[in-house]
C-alpha positions as semicolon CSV with decimal commas, in nm:
position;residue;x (nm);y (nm);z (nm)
1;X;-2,561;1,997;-4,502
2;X;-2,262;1,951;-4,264
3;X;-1,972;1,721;-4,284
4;X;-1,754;1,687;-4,000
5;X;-1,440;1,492;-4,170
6;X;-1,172;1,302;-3,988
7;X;-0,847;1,168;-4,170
8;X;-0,822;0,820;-4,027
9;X;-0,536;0,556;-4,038
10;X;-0,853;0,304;-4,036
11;X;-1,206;0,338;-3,957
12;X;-1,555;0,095;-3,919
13;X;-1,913;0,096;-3,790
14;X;-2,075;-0,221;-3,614
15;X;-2,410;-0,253;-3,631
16;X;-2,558;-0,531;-3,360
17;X;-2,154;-0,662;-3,323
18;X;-2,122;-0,696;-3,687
19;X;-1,908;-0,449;-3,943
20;X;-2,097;-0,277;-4,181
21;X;-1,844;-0,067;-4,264
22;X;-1,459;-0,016;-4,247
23;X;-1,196;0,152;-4,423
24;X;-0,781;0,221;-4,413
25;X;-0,678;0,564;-4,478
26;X;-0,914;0,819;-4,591
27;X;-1,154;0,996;-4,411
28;X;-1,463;0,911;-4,156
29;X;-1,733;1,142;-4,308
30;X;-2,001;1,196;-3,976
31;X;-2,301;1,347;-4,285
32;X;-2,586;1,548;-4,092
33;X;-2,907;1,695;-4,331
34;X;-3,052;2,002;-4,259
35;X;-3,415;2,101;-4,343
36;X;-3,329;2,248;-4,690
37;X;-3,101;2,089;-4,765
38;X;-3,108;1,899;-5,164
39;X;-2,926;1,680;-5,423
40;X;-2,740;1,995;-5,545
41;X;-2,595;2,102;-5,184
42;X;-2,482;1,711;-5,124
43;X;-2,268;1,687;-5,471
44;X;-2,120;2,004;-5,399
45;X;-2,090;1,865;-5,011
46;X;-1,904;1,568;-5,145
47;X;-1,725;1,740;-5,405
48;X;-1,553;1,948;-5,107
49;X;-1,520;1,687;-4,887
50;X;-1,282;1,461;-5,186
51;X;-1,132;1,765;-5,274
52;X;-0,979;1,921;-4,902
53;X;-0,618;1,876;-4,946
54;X;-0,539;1,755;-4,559
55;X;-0,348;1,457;-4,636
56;X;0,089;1,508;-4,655
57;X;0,262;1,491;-4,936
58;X;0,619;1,394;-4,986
59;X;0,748;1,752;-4,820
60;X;0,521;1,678;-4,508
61;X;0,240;1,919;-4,580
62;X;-0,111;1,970;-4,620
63;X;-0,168;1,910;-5,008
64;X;-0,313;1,627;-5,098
65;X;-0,651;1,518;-5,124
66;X;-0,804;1,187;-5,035
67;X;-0,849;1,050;-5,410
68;X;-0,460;1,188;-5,448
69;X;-0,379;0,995;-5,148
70;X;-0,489;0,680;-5,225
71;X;-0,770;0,669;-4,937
72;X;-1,068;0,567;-4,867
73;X;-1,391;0,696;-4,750
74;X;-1,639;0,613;-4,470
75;X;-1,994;0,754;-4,481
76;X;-2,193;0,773;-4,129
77;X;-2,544;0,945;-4,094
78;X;-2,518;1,169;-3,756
79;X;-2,866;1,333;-3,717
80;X;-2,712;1,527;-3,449
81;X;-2,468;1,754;-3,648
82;X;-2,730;1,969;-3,692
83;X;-2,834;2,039;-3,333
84;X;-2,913;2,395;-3,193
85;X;-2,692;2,399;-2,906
86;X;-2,709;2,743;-2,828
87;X;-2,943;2,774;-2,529
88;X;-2,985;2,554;-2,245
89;X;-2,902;2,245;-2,191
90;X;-3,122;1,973;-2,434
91;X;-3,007;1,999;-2,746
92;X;-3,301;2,102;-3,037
93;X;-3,281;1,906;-3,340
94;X;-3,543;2,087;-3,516
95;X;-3,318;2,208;-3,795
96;X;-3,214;1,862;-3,906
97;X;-3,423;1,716;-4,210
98;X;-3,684;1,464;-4,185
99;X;-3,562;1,124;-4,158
100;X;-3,707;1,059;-4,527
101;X;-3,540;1,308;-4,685
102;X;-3,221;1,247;-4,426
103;X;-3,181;0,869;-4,551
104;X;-3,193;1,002;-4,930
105;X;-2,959;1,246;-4,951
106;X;-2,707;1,058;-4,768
107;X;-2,722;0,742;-5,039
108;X;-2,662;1,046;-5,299
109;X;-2,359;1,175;-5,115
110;X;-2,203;0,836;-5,090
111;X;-2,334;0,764;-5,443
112;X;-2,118;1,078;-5,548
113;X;-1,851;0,987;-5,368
114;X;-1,831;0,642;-5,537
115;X;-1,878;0,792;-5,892
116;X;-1,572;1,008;-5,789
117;X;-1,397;0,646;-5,828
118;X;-1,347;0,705;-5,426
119;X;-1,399;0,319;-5,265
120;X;-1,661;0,438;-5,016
121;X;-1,846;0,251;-4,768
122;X;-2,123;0,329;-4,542
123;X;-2,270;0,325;-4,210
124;X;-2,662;0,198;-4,159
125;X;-2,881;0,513;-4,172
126;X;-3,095;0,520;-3,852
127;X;-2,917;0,222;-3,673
128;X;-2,720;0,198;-3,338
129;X;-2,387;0,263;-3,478
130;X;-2,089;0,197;-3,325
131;X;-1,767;0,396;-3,475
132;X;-1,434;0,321;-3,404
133;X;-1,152;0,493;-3,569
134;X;-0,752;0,559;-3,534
135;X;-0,799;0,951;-3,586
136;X;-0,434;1,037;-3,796
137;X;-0,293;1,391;-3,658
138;X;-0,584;1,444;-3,515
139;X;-0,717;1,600;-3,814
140;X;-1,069;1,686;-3,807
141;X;-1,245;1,951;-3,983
142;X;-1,622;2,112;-4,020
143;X;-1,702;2,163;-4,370
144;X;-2,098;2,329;-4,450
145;X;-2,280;2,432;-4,748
């Protein structure tokens, strides 16, 4: 399970022109499944994700954590996180879950999330998304398990 996490000054998805999903500060989660991948590796997934310290604190650094900072979190499916990139040039997205199992383990990260007393909202699993986000740094980091 990958997370690529962004620390946004605000963030929301529009599905068909309408908002789904929006957030101030906090993070833009872009959630890809791998084949493999179950309920165990997307609480510990989420459990890293509200724990990495990348928001400042009142000395300007690194050491707070989203929940510490009083942010927010958006949850987006992105099936292609998992892509094999590595030879030519068509991505291969056999290592990324079946859409099934995809759509269910994404509910139970943002479900964890929410029982973390984050406020989390969501994108719409296997929809045109559109994302639009004020990126805050630019932080942005790959987390895996």
């Amino acid at each position: 399970m990958i997370a690529l996490i962004q620390r946004v000054s605000e963030a929301s998805v529009k599905v068909d022109g309408e908002i789904v999903g929006s957030i101030n500060q906090g993070l833009l989660v872009l959630l890809g499944v791998e084949k493999g991948d179950d309920e165990a590796k997307a609480k510990r997934l989420s459990e890293r994700v509200l724990g990495y310290r990348i928001f400042e604190d009142e000395q300007g650094k690194m050491n707070l954590n989203v929940k510490q900072a009083g942010g927010e979190v958006l949850v987006v499916s992105q099936f292609t996180l998992p892509a094999d990139t590595q030879k030519g040039m068509r991505p291969s997205f056999s290592k990324g879950a079946e859409p099934q199992e995809a759509e269910r383990l994404y509910h139970y990260f943002s479900e964890c999330c929410q029982q973390a007393d984050v406020h989390t909202e969501n994108g719409q699993f296997a929809a045109d998304m559109k994302v639009a986000l004020i990126n805050d740094g630019p932080v942005t980091f790959w987390l895996q398990v």
